[in-house]
C-alpha positions in Angstrom: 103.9 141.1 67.9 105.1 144.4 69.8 102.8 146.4 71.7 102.6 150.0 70.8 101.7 152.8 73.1 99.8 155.5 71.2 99.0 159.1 73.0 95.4 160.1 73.1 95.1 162.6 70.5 91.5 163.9 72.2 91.3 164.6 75.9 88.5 166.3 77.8 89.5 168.0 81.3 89.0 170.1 83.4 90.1 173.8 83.1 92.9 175.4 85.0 94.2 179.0 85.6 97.5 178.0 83.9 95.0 177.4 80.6 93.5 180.8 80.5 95.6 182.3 77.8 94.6 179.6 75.4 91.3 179.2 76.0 91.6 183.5 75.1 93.3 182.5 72.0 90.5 179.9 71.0 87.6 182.8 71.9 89.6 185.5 69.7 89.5 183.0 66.7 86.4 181.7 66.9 84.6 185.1 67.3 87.3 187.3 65.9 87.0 189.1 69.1 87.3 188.4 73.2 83.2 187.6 73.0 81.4 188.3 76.4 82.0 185.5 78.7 85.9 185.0 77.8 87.8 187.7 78.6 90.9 186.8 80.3 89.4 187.9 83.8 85.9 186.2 83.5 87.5 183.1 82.5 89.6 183.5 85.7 86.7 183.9 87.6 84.7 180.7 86.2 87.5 178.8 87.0 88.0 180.3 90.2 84.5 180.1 91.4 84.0 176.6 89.9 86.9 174.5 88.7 84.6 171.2 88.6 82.2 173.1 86.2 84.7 174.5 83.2 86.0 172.1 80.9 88.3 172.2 77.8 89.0 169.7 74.8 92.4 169.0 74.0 93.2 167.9 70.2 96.6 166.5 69.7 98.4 169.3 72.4 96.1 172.5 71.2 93.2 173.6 73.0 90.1 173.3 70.7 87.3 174.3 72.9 85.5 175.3 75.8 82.7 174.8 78.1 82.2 177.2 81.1 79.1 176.4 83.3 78.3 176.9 87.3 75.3 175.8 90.1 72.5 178.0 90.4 69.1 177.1 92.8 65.7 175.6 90.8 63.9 179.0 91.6 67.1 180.9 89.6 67.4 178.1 87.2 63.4 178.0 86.3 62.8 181.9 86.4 62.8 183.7 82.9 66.5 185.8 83.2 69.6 187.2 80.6 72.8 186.6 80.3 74.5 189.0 82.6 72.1 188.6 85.5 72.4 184.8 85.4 76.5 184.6 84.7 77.2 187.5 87.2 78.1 189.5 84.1 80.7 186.8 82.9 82.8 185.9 85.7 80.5 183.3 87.2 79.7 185.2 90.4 76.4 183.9 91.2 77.7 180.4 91.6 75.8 179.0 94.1 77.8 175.8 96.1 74.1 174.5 97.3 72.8 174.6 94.0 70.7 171.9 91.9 70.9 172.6 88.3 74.3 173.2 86.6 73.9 176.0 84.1 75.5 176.0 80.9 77.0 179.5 80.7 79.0 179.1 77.6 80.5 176.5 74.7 83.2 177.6 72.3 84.8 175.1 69.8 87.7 176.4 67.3 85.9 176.6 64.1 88.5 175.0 62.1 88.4 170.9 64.1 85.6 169.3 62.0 83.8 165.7 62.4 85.4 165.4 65.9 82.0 166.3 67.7 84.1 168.5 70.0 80.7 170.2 71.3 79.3 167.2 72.2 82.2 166.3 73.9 81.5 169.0 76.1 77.6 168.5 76.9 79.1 165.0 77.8 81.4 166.3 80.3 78.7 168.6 81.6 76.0 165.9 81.7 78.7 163.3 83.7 79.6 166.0 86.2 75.7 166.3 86.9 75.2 162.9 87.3 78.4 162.2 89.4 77.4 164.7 91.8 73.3 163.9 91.3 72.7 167.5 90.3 68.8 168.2 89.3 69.7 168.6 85.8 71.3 171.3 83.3 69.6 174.6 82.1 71.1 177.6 79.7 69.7 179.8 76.9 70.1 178.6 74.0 70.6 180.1 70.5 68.2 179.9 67.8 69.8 181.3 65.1 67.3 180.8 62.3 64.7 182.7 63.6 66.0 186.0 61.9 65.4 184.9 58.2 62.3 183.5 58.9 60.8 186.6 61.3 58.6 187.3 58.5 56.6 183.7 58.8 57.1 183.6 62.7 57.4 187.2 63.9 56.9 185.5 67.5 60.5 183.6 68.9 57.4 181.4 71.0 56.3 180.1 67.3 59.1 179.8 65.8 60.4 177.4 68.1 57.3 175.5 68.3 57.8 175.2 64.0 61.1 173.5 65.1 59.6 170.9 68.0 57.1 169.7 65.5 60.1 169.0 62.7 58.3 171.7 60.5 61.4 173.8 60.3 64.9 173.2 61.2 67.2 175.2 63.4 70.6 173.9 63.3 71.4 175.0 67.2 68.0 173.9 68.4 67.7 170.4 67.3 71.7 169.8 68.1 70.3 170.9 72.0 67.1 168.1 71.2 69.2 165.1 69.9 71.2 165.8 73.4 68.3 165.4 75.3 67.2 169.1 75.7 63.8 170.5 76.1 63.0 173.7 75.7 60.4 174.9 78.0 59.9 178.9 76.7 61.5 181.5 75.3 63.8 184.1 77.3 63.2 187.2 75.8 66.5 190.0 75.4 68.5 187.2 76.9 71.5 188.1 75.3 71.3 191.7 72.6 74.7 190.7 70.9 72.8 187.7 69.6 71.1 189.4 66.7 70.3 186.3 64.3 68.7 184.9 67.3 67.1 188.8 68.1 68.4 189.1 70.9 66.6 186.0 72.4 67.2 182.9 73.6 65.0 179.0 74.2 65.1 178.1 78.0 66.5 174.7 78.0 66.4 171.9 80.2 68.1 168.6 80.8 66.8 166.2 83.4 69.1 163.9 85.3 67.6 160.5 84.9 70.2 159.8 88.2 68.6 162.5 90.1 67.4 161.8 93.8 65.1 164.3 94.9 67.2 166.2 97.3 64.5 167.0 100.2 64.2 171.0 100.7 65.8 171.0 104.4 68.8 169.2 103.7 71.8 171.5 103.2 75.1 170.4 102.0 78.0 170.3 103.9 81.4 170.9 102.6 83.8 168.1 103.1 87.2 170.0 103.2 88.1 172.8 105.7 89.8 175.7 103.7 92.2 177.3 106.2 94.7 179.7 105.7 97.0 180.8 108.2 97.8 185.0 107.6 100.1 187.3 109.4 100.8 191.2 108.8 103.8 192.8 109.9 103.3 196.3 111.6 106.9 197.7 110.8 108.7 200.1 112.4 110.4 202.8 110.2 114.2 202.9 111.6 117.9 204.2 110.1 119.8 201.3 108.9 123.0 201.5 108.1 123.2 199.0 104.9 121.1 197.3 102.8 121.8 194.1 104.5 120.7 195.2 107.8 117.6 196.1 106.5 116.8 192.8 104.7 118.2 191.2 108.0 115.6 193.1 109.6 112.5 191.4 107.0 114.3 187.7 107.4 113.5 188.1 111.5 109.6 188.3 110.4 109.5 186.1 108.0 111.5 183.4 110.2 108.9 184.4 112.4 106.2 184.0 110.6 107.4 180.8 109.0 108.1 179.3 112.2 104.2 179.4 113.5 103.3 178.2 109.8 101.7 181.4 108.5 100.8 180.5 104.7 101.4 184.7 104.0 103.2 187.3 105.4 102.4 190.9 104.3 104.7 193.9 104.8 103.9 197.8 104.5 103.6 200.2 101.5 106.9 202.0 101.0 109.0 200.4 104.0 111.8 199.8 101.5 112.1 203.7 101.8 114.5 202.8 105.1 117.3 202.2 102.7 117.4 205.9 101.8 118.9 206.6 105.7 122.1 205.8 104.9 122.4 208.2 101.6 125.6 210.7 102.5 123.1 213.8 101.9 119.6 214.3 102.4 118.0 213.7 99.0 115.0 215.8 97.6 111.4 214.0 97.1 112.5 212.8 93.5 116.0 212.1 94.0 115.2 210.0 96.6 113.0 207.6 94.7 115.5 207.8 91.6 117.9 206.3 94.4 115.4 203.8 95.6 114.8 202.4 92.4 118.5 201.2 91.9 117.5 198.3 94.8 114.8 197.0 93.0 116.1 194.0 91.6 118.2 193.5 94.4 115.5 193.7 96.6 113.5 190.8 94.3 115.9 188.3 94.0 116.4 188.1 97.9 112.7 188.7 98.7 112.2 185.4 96.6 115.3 183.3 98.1 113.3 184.3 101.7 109.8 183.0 100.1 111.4 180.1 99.0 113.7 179.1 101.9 111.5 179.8 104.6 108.1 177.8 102.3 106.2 180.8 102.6 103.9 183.7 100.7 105.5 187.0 101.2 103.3 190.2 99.9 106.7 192.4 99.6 104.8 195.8 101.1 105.6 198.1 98.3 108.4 199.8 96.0 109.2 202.5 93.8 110.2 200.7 90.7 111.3 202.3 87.2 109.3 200.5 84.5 109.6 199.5 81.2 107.7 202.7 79.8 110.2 204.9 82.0 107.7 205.8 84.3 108.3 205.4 88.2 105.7 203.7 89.8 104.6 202.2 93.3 104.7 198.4 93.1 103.4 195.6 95.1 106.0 192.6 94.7 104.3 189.0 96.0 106.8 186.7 96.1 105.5 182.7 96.6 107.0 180.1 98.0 107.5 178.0 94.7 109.5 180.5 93.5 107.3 183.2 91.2 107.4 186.2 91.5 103.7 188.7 90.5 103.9 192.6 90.4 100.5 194.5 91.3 100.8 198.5 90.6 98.9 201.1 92.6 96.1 201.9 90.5 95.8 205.5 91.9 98.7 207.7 93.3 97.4 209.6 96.3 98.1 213.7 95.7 101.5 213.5 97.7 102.7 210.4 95.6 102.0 212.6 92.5 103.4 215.9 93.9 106.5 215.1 95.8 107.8 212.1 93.9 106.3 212.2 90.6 104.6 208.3 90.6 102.1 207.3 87.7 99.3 205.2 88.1 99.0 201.5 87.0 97.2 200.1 84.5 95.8 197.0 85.0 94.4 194.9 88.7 93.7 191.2 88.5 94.0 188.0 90.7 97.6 186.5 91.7 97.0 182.4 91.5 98.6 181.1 95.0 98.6 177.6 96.6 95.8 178.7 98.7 94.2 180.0 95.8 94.0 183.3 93.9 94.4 186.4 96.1 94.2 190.3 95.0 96.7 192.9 96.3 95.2 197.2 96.5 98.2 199.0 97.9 96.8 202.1 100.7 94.9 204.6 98.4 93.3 201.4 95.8 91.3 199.8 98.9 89.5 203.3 98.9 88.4 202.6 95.2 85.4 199.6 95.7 85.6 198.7 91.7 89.1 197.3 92.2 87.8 195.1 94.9 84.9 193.6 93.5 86.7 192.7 89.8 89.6 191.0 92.0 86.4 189.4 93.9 84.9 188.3 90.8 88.5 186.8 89.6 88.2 184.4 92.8 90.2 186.0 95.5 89.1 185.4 98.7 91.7 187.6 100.0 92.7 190.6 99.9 95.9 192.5 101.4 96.0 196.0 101.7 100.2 197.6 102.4 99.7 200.8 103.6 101.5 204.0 104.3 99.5 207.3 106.2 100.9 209.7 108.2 97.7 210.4 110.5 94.7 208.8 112.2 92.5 210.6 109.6 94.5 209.0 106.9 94.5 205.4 108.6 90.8 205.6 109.6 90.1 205.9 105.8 92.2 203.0 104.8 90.7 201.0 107.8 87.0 201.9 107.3 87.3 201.1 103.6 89.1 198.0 103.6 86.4 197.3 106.4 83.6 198.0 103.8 85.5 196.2 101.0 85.5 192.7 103.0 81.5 193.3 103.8 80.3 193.9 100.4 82.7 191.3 98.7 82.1 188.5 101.6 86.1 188.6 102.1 88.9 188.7 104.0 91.1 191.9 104.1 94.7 191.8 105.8 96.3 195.6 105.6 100.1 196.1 107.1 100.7 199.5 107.8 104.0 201.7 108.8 104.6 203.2 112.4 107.6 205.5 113.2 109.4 207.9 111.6 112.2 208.4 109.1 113.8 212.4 109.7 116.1 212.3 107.0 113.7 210.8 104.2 111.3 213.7 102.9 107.7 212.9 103.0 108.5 210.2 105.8 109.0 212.1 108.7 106.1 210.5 110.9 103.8 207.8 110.4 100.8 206.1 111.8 99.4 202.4 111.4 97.1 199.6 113.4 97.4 196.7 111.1 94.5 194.5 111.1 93.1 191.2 109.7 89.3 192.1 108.7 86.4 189.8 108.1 82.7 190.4 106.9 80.4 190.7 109.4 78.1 188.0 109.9 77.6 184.9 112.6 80.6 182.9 111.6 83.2 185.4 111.8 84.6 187.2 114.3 82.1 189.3 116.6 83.3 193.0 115.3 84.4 192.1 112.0 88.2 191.6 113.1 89.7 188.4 113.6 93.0 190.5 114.8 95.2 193.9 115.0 98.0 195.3 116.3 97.7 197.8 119.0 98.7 201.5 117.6 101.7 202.6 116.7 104.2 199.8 118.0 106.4 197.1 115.9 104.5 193.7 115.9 103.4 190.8 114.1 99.9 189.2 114.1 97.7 186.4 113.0 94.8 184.5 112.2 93.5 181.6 110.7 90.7 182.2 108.1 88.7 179.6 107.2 87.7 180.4 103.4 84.6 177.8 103.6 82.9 180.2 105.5 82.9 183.0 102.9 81.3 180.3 100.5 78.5 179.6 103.4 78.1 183.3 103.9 77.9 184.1 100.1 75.2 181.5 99.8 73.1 181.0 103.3 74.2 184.6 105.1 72.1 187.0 106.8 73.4 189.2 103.6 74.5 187.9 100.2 76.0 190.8 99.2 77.6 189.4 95.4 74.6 187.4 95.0 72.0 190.2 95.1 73.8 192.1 93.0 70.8 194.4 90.8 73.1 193.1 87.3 69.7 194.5 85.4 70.7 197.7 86.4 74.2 198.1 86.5 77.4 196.8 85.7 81.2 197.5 85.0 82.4 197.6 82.0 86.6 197.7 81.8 88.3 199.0 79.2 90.8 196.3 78.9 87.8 193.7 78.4 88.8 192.2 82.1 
């Protein structure tokens, strides 16, 4: 008889940035809305800050649900605490790479797949990870969604639990997290508000690895791979060129060098595409000039890319004015990777001159670019001065940050450099910035120009003494670089003399986009 090869029609896996608009598509309809937890930025950041931790069920192609989860340490894990202080207000920021419990942030199954025990499914997954990597155990908050009819008989959430652990009551949620081999050891009280047939509360429970050694308090762990990444930033010097060859002959020399000492990125200025107005026949006013520029823009990409991909590396394209599709003009960051993508970041905020002299609108949305060396966020000049932007691209997973910039005077560098400076200390990240030096007579606006490029680390015991692991002297045309190890941003968010995103005061403030992100 003939064999026949069936595909599996259920699959459990982990979760990948490439799955986060359909894991968004199962959130909106099961809840009917992006529900805290799943917004297309938070689920970047779980995945980003723990890709062995998030799983999704597959059912026949379509993605059917969800389960998003992190480390935390016992005294976190056993504490009473709410939802946004635990999850880092969704994106999984307080992930914690020396943790011992796995916590069960959330679980999501499409409401429509019945008798396929896709939830337990997930608690599976969750329970082999914790045993494959001899975790402690698993802890959440739980829901307990009967307790709202019967308030009246049990007006405390403490007793109406108990009602369910002695079988005189059910609660459909609560004895699903029993038969799994759950305990609940107390209530957490305004765990999570939106929960109101639960009242806002939510049972503290706790699954014990039967696997578990007792890991002894001294012992740290170490991290098995080393996590470089080799960066350079271009210091560019503003020059006449006669054609728009020459000028893109003039990027190919720094990206060939660049390439050729095996620089994973290569970052170039805000505005240095502005050379190619020098060879205009008349001197162009502010907006005429920008009109111009904007008729290189595609242009510009496609060879940008062919130089990404023929030289096998990340180039973050400085900035250009672009025309968009709404008809505004804006100032875009084009990163160009070396398998061939192409990502567009706008400047959040026009500075006064970009506003006044050449009429550019602000962007509308920031969020991670996924890379080969993992995500990384882009704040052109003026954004690095704005520390929300930084810490949502933080919470997305980058690990680096680069910063094209365009000032015209040591006070205007000084506040780029001291705020990019700040950004990698209170985001435990790297910050590259690329800055313009020279001067452009005929081009208004660009007449003179001042830059020291830099590669910027926090400031702590296993980076670089004064927070720099390089810059360019001032003023002058060079190239520089550094090799960042992004392992020690993970040691210094969890065992550094500061822990800046873990000590976040989440009970008393957050940020709340309005896109959801």
């Amino acid at each position: 008889m003939p064999s026949q090869t069936t595909k599996a029609s259920v699959v459990v896996r982990n979760a990948t940035l490439d799955d986060v608009p359909k894991i968004a598509a199962l959130v909106l309809k099961t809840y009917g809305r992006p529900a805290d937890g799943y917004t297309p930025g938070m689920l970047r950041g779980q995945i980003s800050a723990f890709p062995e931790g998030q799983f999704l069920v597959e059912y026949d192609g379509e993605v059917v649900g969800y389960a998003a989860s992190f480390l935390v340490s016992e005294d976190l894990a056993m504490t009473p605490h709410n939802w946004i202080e635990i999850t880092g207000n969704g994106y999984a920021a307080r992930h914690d790479p020396e943790g011992e419990w796995l916590y069960g942030m959330e679980v999501c199954v499409d409401p429509d797949i019945r008798r396929t025990r896709i939830g337990q499914r997930l608690y599976n997954a969750r329970q082999q990870l914790c045993e494959s990597w001899e975790l402690k155990g698993i802890v959440f908050g739980g829901r307990m969604p009967g307790w709202r009819r019967r308030k009246k008989t049990y007006p405390q959430p403490e007793d109406y639990v108990e009602a369910v652990r002695a079988q005189k009551i059910t609660d459909p949620v609560i004895r699903f997290h029993m038969r799994n081999g759950f305990e609940p050891i107390g209530v957490m009280r305004n765990y999570l508000l939106e929960d109101k047939d639960s009242g806002g509360h939510a049972t503290h429970m706790v699954w014990h690895n039967p696997y578990a050694e007792e890991i002894k308090q001294s012992q740290k762990i170490t991290y098995s791979i080393k996590e470089s990444v080799r960066v350079a930033t271009v210091q560019v010097q503003m020059r006449a060129v006669s054609s728009f060859e020459e000028f893109m002959n003039n990027v190919e020399y720094f990206v060939d060098v660049c390439s050729d000492r095996r620089a994973d990125f290569v970052v170039f200025p805000e505005m240095f595409t502005l050379q190619l107005l020098a060879f205009e026949k008349r001197k162009l006013s502010p907006a005429e000039a920008i009109e111009a520029l904007t008729r290189y823009t595609q242009r510009f990409i496609d060879e940008m890319r062919e130089l990404a991909i023929s030289y096998n590396i990340n180039i973050i394209g400085g900035s250009h004015p672009t025309r968009t599709d709404d008809g505004d003009i804006q100032n875009v960051a084009y990163v160009f990777l070396r398998d061939g993508s192409v990502h567009a970041q706008e400047k959040i905020h026009p500075t006064p001159d970009e506003r006044h002299w050449w009429n550019i609108k602000g962007g509308d949305s920031v969020d991670v670019i996924p890379t080969d060396c993992g995500p990384i966020g882009v704040l052109i000049c003026y954004d690095s001065e704005f520390p929300e932007l930084a810490r949502r691209l933080t919470d997305e997973g980058a690990r680096i940050l680069f910063t094209p910039f365009c000032t015209d005077s040591r006070q205007g560098h000084l506040r780029v450099r001291y705020c990019c400076q700040a950004r990698a200390i209170e985001n435990q990240l790297y910050v590259v910035t690329s800055g313009c030096t020279g001067n452009l007579p005929n081009v208004a606006n660009m007449d003179v120009n001042y830059a020291q490029s830099a590669i910027m680390t926090p400031c702590d015991y296993s980076f670089a003494r004064e927070g720099i692991a390089a810059e360019i002297s001032e003023n002058v045309e060079a190239v520089v670089m550094a090799d960042l190890d992004l392992t020690d941003l993970s040691w210094a968010r969890s065992q550094g003399t500061v822990r800046n995103l873990r000590d976040r005061r989440f009970d008393l403030y957050r940020i709340a986009w309005n896109d959801g992100g």
